[in-house]
C-alpha positions in Angstrom: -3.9 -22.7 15.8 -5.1 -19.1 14.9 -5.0 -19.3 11.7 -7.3 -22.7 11.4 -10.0 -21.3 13.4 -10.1 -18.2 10.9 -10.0 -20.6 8.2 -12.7 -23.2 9.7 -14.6 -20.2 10.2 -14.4 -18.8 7.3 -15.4 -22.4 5.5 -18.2 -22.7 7.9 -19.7 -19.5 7.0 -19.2 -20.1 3.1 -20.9 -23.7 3.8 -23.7 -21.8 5.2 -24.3 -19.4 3.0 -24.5 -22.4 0.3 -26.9 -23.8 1.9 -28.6 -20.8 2.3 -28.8 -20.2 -1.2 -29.8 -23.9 -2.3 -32.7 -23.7 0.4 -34.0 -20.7 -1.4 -33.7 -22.5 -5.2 -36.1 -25.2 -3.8 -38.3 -22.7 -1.7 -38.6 -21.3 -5.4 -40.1 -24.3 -6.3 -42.6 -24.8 -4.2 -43.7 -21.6 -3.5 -43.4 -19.9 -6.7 -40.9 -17.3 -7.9 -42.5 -14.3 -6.4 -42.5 -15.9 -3.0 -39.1 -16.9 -3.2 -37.6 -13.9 -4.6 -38.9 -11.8 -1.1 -37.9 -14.3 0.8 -34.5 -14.1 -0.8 -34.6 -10.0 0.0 -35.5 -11.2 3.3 -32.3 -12.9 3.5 -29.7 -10.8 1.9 -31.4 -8.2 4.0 -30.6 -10.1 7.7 -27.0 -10.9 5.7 -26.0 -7.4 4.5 -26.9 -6.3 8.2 -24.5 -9.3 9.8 -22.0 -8.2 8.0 -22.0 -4.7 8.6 -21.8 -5.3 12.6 -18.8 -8.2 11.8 -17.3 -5.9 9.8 -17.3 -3.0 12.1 -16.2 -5.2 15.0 -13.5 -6.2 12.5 -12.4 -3.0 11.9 -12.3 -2.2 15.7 -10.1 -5.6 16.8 -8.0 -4.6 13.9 -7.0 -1.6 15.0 -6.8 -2.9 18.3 -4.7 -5.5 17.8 -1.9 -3.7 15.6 -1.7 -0.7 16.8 0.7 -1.4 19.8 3.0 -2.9 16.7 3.2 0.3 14.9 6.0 2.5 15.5 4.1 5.2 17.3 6.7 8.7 16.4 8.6 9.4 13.3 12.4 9.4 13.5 12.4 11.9 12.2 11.6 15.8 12.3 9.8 16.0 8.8 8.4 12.2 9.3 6.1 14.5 12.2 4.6 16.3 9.3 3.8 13.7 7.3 2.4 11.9 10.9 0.0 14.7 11.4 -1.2 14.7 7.6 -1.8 11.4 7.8 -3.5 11.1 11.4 -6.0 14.2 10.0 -6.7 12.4 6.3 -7.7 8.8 8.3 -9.7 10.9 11.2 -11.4 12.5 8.0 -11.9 9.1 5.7 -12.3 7.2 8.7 -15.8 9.3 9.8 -16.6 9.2 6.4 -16.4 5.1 5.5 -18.1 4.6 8.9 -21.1 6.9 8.2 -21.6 5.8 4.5 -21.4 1.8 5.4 -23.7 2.0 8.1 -25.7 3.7 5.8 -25.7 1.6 3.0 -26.3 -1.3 4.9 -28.8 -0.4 7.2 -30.7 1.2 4.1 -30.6 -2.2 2.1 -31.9 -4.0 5.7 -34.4 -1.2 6.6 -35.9 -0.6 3.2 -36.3 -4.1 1.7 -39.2 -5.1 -0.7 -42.4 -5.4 1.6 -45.8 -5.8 0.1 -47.1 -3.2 3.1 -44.8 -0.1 1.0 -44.6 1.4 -2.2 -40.9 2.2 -3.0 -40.7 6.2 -3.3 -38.2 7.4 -6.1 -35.9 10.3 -5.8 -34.2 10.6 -9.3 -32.5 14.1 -8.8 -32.1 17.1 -6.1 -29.5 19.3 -7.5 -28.9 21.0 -4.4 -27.7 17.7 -2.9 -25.8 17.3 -5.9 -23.6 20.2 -5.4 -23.4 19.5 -1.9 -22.1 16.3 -2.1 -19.4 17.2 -4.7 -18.5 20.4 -3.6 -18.0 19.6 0.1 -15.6 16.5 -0.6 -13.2 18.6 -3.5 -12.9 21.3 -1.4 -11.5 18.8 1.5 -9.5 16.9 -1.0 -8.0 19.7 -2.0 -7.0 20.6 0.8 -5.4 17.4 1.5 -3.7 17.0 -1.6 -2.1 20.7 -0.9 -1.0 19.8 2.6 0.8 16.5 0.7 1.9 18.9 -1.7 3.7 21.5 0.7 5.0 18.6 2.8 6.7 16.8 -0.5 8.1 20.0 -1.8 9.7 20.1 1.7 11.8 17.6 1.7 12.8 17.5 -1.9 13.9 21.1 -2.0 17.3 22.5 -1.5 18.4 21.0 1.8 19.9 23.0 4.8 23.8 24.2 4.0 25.1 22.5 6.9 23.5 18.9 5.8 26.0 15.9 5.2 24.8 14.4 1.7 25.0 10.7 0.8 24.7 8.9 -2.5 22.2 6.1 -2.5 22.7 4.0 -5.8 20.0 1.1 -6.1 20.8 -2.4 -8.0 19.3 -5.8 -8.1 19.3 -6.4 -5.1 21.7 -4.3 -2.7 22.3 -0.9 -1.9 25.0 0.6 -2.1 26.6 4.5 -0.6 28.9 6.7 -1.2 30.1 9.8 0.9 32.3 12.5 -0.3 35.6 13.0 1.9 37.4 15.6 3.2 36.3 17.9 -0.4 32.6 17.6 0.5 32.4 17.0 -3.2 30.5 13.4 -4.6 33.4 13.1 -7.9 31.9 12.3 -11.2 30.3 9.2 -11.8 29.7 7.5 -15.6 27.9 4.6 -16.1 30.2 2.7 -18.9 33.0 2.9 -16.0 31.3 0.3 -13.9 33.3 -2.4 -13.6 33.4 -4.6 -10.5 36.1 -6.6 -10.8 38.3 -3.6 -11.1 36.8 -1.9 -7.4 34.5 0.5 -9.2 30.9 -0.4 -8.6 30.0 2.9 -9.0 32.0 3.9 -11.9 33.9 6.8 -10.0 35.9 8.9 -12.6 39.1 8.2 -11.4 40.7 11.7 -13.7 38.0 13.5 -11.4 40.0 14.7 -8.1 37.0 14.8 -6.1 36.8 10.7 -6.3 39.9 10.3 -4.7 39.1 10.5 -1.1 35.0 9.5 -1.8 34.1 6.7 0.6 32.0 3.6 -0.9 30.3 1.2 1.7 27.7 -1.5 0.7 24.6 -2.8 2.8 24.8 0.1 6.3 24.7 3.6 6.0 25.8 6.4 8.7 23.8 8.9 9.9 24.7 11.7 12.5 21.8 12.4 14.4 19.7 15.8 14.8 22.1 16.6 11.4 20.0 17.1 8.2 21.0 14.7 5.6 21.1 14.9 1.9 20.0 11.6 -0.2 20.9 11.9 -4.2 19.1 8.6 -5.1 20.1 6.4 -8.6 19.4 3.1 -9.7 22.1 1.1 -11.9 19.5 -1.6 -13.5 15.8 -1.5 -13.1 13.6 1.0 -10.8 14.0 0.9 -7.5 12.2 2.9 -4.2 14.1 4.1 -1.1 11.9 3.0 1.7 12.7 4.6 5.4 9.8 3.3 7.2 11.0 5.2 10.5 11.6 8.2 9.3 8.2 8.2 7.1 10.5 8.8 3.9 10.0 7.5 0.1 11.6 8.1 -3.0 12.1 6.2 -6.5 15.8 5.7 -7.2 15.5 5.9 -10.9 18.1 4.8 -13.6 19.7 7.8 -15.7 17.5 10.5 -13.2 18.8 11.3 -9.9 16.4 11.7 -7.2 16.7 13.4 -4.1 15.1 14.2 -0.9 16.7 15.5 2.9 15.4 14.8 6.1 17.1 15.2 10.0 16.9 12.2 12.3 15.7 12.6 16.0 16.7 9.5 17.5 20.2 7.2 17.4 20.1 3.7 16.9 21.0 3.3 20.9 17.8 5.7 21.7 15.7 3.8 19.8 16.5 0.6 21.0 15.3 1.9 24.7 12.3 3.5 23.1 11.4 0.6 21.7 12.2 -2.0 24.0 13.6 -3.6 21.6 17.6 -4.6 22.2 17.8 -5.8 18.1 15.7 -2.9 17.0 17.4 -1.6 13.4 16.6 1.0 11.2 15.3 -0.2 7.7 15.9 1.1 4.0 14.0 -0.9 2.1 12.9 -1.4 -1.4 10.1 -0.2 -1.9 8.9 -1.0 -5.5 8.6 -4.4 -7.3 12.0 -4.9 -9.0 12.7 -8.7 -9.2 12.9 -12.0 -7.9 15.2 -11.2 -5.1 13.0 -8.0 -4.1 12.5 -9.6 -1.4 16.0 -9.6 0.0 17.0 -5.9 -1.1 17.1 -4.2 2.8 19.6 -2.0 3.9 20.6 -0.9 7.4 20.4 2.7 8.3 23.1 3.6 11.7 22.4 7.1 13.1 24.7 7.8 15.5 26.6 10.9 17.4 29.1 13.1 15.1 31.9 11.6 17.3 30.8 7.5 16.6 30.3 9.2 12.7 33.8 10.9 12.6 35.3 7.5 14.2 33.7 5.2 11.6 34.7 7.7 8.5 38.4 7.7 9.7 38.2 3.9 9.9 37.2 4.1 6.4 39.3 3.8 3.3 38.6 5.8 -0.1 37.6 3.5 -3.1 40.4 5.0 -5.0 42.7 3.4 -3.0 40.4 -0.3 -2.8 41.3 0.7 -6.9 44.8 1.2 -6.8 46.3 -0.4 -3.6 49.7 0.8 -4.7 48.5 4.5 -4.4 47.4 3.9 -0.5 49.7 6.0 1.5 48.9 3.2 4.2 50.1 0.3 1.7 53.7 -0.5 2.8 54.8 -1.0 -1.1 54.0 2.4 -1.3 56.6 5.1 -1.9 56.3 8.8 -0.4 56.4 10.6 -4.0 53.6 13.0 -4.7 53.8 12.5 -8.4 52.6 8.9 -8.5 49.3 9.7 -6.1 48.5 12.7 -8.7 46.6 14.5 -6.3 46.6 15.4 -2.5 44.7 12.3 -1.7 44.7 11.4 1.9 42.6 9.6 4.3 40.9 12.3 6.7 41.8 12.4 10.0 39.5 13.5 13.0 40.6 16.6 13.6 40.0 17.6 9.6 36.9 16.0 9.6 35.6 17.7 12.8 37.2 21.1 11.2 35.3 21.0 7.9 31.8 20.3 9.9 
């Protein structure tokens, strides 16, 4: 019902400005052109200054109205940065749009044609000139250098104690893959994709450090207050890590691994209370145009405590042995000969897991 009052409105106002303007073609007329065009300033005039008040009432029950449905603190520690930087450039902008509309409008309303005042002209002041092109570089550069120092931040080398994660992009899933037990991501190459033989990725299965890497689709795990690692890739078309929450963006790029590392604050659990909301998830979305099914490419992102993360690794199995069942040490068919694994391949337990962090 909303939505057909903004429309009717919005119709209504059209209609009226229509008839506005045809009243003003036959005022031309009869009265002349000269008549009609000041009475058509007269008009746009009363018009230009109707819609600056609608528009700054707009502006205000905007705000109004969405801001109790924005997430109101980052997830995480570097997203506070960013949340800062970005509070400071809108306080900035915001003072700026106001006082330049209001200006601009009231001017054209103030200052119409009238046959009682000669217009004044002001070509050039080159002390106004510099003014008002040094005074707005100097703040954009300052902005642009907070954006810069924040953006080197989190793409630089992340802490030594951060877990790392491989994000791999295609149309139109995510996919993740954690190293095991090593800490080592194995080597990937892109003409070893082959999905009906369990390698999405294409793991190099000669590589030893692919045998205990752990492949999930869809959900990722996070530990929280942890740093974590992202090394981003796409498998098709360009793609863009989106982490709303956490105020995190990256381009997952085919052929050019990206990266970026940030720490979450909050679990899933927490932010279900601090939400109020009992299905609150976070979201890793695709952030860039990359199909038809764009759409539909959304990831869930679990942070949790190391103990949940440690449970849910060891519940996990490597994709080398999704590849090669008959490898699995927990495969019945399998036989306890070291030479047929070709590695010391195992599943981590929690103890080794807990042990290594």
């Amino acid at each position: 019902m909303q939505t057909f009052f903004i429309v009717a409105i919005l119709v209504f106002g059209f209609l009226i400005t229509f008839q506005i303007a045809k009243a003003s073609e036959y005022v031309s007329v009869l009265r002349g052109e000269e008549k009609s065009r000041k009475q058509s300033n007269r008009i746009n005039a009363f018009l230009l200054l109707a819609f600056l008040i609608a528009g700054l009432f707009g502006v205000y029950y905007c705000n109004e109205t969405l801001k109790g449905k924005l997430l109101k603190q980052s997830a995480s520690y570097q997203g506070e940065h960013i949340d800062t930087m970005l509070w400071i450039t809108l306080a900035i902008t915001g003072v700026v749009f106001i006082a330049t509309q209001i200006a601009l409008f009231w001017f054209a309303f103030k200052y119409q044609e009238s046959d009682t005042r000669k217009a004044y002209f002001y070509p050039h002041n080159n002390k106004l000139e510099v003014i008002w092109t040094v005074i707005p570089a100097i703040t954009l550069t300052v902005l642009v250098g907070f954006g810069l120092y924040y953006w080197f931040n989190i793409t630089s080398e992340a802490p030594k104690n951060a877990m790392v994660v491989e994000v791999t992009g295609s149309q139109f899933k995510w996919e993740f893959r954690y190293p095991g037990r090593d800490g080592i991501l194995g080597k990937k190459y892109y003409r070893d994709i082959n999905e009906a033989a369990n390698n999405p990725l294409g793991q190099v299965w000669d590589d030893p450090a692919n045998r205990d890497d752990i492949h999930t689709t869809g959900e990722v795990h996070l530990v929280v207050n942890k740093p974590v690692k992202f090394i981003i890739g796409s498998k098709d078309v360009i793609h863009d890590v989106g982490l709303v929450h956490f105020r995190m963006k990256m381009d997952a790029v085919p052929g050019t691994p990206t990266t970026m590392w940030f720490t979450p604050k909050y679990t899933t659990e927490q932010m279900k209370k601090i939400t109020g909301n009992p299905n609150f998830v976070y979201e890793l979305s695709c952030d860039q145009m990359c199909g038809k099914g764009h759409w539909s490419m959304r990831g869930v992102v679990i942070v949790e405590t190391q103990e949940e993360f440690d449970s849910w690794m060891i519940s996990q199995k490597p994709q080398y042995y999704v590849a090669f069942p008959e490898k699995d040490p927990s495969n019945p068919a399998y036989k306890a000969d070291s030479t047929k694994t070709g590695s010391a391949a195992i599943i981590p337990t929690k103890n080794q897991i807990k042990t290594r962090q």
